[in-house]
C-alpha positions, 0 to 999 in steps of 0.5 A, a space after each residue: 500500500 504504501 509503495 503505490 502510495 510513494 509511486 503514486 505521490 512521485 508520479 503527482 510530483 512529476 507531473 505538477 512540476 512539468 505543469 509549473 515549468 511549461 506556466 513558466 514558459 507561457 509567462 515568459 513568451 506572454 511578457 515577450 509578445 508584450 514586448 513585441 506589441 510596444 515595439 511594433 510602431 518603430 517597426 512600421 512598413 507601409 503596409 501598417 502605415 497605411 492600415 493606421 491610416 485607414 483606422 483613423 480616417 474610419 474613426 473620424 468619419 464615423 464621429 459624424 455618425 455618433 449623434 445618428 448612432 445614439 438616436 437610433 439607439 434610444 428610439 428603437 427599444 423593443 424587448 427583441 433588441 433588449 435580448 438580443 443586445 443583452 450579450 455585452 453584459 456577459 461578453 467579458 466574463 465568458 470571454 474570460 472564461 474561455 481563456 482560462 478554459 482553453 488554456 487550463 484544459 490544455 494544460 492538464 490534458 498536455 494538448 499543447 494546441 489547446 493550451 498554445 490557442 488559450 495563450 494565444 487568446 489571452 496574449 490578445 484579449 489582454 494587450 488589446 485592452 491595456 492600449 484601449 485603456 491607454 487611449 481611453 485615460 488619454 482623451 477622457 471622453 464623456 460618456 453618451 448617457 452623461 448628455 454632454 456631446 460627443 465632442 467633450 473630452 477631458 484628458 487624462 481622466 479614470 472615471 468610467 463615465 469619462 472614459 467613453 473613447 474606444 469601447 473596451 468591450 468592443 476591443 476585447 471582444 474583437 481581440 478574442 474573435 480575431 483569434 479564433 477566427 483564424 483558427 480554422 480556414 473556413 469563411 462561415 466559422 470567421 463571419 460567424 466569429 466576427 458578426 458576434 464580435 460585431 454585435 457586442 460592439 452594436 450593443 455598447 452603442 444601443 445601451 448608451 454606453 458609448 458613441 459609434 466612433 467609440 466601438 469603431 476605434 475599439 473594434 480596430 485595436 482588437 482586430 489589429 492586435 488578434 492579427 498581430 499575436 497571430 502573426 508573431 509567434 514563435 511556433 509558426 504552426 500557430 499562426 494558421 491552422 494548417 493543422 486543421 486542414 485536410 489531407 489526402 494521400 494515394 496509394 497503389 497495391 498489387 493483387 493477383 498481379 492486379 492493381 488495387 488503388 486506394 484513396 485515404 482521408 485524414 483532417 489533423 489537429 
């Protein structure tokens, strides 16, 4: 009894210490993408130069569609939309914990696609929303529901209620969708990821929390930082689900002198 006992603690042992070894690892690549996300702008090509732009003058025109937007919001309540736009109350916590799940999940079952995809996502939800908050205590925009315009800012600010400019939850949920959105190479699993990203942002707008420009800023930032942590791992496996791909493969046998064909099907994870 005891000897099943000291194997079975050694075993436990083993295994806890490989599963704080590889946590230890995942922090040090988590901090590492921090890194490479703050020193991304001394690294821009044209190419990023000319999505900044393109961010920034569909932020300024969408500020002309902000009292539009708002209007829409407050005259268009039935208990359909009140339902449906329910979901950026429960966006973040279920985003949470998906994170920790995914990863948790791969961690304990060493499924290193699992774990790998789960600090992928926390890589993006989290640095996504660490530049949105920055921007956000910045400028210091009033909140709609405060009834001040949306032209009032007031930098340098904490409060929520003016802390309006981008839209958190539309950067989180963004950053989340990015993320999974590319994990699989199917057109219908990344409109369906990106129009529930897409919905919470329309929510933050009909709830008057915040104006159109501030969930197009927001929705931007996620996007951009989920393409980003994809596209700067350091296992290159990750950045695009050929594993998730199918394969095919032909094979040729001989029977009785006769050749026998034979066609094989796999889809690898």
């Amino acid at each position: 009894m005891k000897t099943k006992l000291y194997i079975f603690l050694f075993i436990f042992t083993f295994l806890s210490f490989n599963a704080q070894a590889q946590i230890v690892d995942d922090i040090s690549t988590f901090i590492n993408m921090g890194g490479k996300i703050i020193s991304a702008p001394t690294h821009f090509d044209s190419g990023d130069i000319l999505n900044f732009s393109l961010v920034t003058a569909a932020t300024a025109g969408s500020f002309f569609l902000d009292n539009t937007g708002r209007q829409w919001a407050l005259h268009n309540r039935s208990n359909f939309s009140d339902n449906l736009f329910n979901i950026d109350n429960i966006s973040t916590v279920l985003i949470g914990a998906t994170v920790l799940g995914t990863y948790g999940y791969g961690l304990a079952y060493h499924n290193n696609i699992i774990r790998k995809l789960g600090l992928q996502l926390a890589e993006a939800s989290f640095y996504a929303t660490g530049v949105t908050y920055m921007v956000k205590t910045i400028t210091g925009r009033s909140r709609p529901f405060r009834n001040n315009g949306h032209k009032d800012f007031h930098p340098f600010q904490i409060k929520e209620e003016k802390t309006s400019f981008p839209s958190g939850h539309s950067t989180i949920a963004f950053a989340f969708s990015t993320v999974m959105a590319h994990q699989i190479n199917n057109v219908f699993w990344k409109v369906g990821w990106y129009s529930a990203a897409s919905l919470v942002s329309v929510a933050r707008v009909y709830h008057d929390k915040h104006w159109v420009s501030d969930v197009v800023l927001g929705s931007a930032i996620g996007y951009f930082v989920g393409r980003f942590v994809l596209n700067n791992q350091d296992d290159n496996d990750l950045t695009e689900t050929k594993k998730n791909k199918p394969t095919y493969s032909l094979g040729l046998k001989y029977y009785n002198n006769q050749p026998i064909y034979s066609l094989s099907f796999g889809y690898s994870f």
